[in-house]
C-alpha positions as CSV (number, residue, x, y, z in Angstrom):
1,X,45.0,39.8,64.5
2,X,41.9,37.8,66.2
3,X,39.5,40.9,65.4
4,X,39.0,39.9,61.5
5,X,38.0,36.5,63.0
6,X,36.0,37.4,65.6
7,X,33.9,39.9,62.9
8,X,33.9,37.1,60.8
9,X,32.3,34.8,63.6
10,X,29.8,37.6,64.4
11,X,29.0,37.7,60.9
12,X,27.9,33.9,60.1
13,X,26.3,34.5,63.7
14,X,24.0,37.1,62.8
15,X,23.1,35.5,59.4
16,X,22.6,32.3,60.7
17,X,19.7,34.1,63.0
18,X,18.3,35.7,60.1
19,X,18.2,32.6,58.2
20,X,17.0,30.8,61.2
21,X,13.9,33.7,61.7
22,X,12.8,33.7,58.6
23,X,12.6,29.9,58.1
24,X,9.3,28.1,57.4
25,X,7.6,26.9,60.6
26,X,5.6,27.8,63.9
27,X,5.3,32.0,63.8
28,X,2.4,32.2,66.6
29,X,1.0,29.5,69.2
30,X,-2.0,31.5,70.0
31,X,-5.1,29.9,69.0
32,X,-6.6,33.3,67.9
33,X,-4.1,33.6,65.0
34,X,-4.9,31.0,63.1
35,X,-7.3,32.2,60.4
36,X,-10.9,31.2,59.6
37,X,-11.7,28.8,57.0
38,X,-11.5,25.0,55.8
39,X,-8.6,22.7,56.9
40,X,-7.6,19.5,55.3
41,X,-5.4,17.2,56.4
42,X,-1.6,16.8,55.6
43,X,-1.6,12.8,55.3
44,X,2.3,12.7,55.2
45,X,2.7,14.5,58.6
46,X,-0.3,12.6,59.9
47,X,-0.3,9.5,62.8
48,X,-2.4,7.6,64.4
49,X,-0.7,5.8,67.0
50,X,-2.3,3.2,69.4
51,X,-1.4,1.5,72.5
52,X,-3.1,-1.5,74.6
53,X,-1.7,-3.7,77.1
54,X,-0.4,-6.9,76.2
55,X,-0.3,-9.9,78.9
56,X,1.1,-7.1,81.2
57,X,4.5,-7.6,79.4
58,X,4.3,-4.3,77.4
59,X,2.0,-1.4,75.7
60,X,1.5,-3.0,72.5
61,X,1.9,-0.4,70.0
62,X,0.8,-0.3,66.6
63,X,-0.4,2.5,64.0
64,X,-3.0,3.2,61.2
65,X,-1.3,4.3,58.3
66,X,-4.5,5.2,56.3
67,X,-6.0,8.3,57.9
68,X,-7.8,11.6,56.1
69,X,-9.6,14.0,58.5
70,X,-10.7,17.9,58.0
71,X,-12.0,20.9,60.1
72,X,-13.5,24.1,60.0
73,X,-12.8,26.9,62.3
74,X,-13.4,30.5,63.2
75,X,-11.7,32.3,65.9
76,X,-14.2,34.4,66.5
77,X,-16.1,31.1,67.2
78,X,-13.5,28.3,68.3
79,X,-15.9,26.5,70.0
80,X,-18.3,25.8,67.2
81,X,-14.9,24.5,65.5
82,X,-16.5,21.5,63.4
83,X,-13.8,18.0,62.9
84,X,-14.3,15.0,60.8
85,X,-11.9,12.0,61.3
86,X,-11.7,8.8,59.2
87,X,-9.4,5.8,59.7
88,X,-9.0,2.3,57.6
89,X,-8.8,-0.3,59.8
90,X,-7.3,-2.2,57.4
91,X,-4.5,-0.2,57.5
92,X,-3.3,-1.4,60.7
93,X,0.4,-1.4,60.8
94,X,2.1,-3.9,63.3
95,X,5.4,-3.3,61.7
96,X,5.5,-7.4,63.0
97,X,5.9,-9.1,59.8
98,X,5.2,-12.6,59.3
99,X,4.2,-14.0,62.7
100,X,5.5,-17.5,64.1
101,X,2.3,-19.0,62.5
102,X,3.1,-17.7,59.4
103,X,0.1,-15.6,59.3
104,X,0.5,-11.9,58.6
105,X,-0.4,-10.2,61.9
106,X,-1.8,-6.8,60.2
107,X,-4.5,-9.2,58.7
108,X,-5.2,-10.8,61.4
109,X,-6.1,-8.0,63.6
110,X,-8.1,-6.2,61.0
111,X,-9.8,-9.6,60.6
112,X,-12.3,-12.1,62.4
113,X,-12.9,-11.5,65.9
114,X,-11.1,-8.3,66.1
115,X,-12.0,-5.2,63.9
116,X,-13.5,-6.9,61.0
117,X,-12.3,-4.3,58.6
118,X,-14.3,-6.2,55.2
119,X,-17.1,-5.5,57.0
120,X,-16.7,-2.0,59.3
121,X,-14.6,-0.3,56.5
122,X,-14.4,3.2,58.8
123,X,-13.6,4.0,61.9
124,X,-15.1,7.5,62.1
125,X,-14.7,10.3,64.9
126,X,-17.5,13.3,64.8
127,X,-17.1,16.7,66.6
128,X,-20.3,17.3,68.6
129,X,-18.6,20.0,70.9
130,X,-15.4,22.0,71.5
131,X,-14.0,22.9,74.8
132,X,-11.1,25.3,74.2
133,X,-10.1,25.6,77.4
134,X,-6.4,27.7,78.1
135,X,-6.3,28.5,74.5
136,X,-3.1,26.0,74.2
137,X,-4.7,22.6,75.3
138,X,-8.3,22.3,75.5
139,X,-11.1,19.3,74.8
140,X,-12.7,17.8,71.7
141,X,-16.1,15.7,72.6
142,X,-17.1,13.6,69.4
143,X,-19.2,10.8,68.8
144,X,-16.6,7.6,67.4
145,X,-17.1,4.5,65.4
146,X,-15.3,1.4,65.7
147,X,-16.0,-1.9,64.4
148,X,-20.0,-0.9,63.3
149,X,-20.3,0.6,67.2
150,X,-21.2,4.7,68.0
151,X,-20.1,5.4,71.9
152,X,-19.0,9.5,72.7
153,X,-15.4,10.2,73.1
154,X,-13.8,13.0,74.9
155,X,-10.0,13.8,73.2
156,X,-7.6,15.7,75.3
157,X,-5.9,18.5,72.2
158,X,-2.7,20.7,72.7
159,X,-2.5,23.4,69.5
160,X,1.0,23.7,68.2
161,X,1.0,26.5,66.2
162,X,0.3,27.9,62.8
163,X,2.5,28.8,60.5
164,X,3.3,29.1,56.9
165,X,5.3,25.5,56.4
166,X,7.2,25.2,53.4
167,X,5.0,27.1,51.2
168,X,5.2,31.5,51.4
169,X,1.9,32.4,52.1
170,X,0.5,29.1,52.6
171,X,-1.2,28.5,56.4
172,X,-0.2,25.7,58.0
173,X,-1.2,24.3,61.5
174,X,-0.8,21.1,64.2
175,X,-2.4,19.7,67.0
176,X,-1.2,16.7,68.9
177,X,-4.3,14.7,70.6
178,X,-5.2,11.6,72.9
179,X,-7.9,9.8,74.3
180,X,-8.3,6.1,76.0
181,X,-11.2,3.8,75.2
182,X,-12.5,0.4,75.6
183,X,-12.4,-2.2,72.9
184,X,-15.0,-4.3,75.1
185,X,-17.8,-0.9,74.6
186,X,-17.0,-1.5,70.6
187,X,-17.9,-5.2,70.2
188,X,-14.1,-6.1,70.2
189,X,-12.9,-8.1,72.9
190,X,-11.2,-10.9,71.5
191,X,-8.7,-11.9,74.6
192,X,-9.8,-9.4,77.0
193,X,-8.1,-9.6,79.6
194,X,-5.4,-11.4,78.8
195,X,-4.8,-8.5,76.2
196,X,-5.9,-5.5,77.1
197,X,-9.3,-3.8,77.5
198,X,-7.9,0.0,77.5
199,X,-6.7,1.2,74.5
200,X,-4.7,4.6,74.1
201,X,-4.9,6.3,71.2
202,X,-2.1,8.9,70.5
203,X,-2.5,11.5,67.4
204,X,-0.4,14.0,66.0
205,X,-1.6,15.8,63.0
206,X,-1.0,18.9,60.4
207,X,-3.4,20.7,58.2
208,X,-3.5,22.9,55.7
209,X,-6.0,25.6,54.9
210,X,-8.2,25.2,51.5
């Protein structure tokens, strides 16, 4: 009498696989598989994360919430892969609320004596070369522009797939990146040290091809 419900287990098991294969999402990790052409990004599956020391108590951690960015790519040619980012700084996100001042700390760091987003409307990051290295996690070099200020920048990148996503037929792909800079080398050191010099920026990003 358990045989019926055993079948019936092995049933919903095997469909339950097939629904799970055949599910939108990562089908190859391999950078070689993801097609050539123009990306754009996916600004709803899109962070910019950032983290900087504060006092020594903590890594500080706050976001920009407006962020666009676009690449092109060939993988006959991945390392003349070309990248355009572009960040509001106004748009930082403290997630802090009203401080004990009463002063809104999102304005206040995108205001005097720190980013001075009125007047350095984009922070910009520029491809200028492409290291792919294992295929999986390689190096993007780039020039980058914060608050008026060009220095180069060297981004550590892992490629997370390509896929289809939600859409049949569609191509879909994701990289997660980093990179640590100095405020000081951009003209903002408001506090330094007392808050921290090093800032770590932590991106995760999707895009979708044109």
């Amino acid at each position: 009498m358990a045989r019926p419900f055993a079948y019936a287990a092995l049933a919903a098991a095997l469909l339950s696989a097939s629904a799970a294969s055949a599910a939108p999402g990562v089908t190859s990790t391999k950078p070689a598989d993801l097609p050539a052409g123009h990306y754009v990004l996916d600004k709803t599956h899109a962070a910019v994360n950032a983290k900087i020391k504060h006092m020594g108590f903590s890594n500080y951690t706050l976001r920009f919430t407006k962020v666009d960015a676009e690449f092109t790519y060939d993988p006959k040619a991945p390392e003349a892969a070309k990248i355009n980012v572009t960040v509001d700084p106004a748009s930082i996100d403290t997630a802090t609320g009203a401080d004990a001042f009463g002063l809104k700390f999102n304005k206040e760091l995108a205001g005097d004596g720190w980013l001075e987003a009125a007047k350095f409307p984009t922070i910009t990051f520029v491809s200028t070369k492409v290291d792919v290295g294992d295929g999986h996690t390689g190096k993007v070099t780039g020039d980058l522009t914060i608050h008026g200020v060009t220095k180069p920048a060297v981004l550590d990148v892992t490629f997370n797939g390509v896929g289809s996503g939600f859409v049949p037929l569609s191509v879909k792909t994701g990289f997660s990146a980093s990179t640590t800079i100095k405020r000081s080398e951009f003209g903002v050191s408001k506090y330094v040290p007392l808050v921290g010099d090093d800032v770590t920026l932590n991106i995760e990003v999707e895009f979708d091809k044109k």
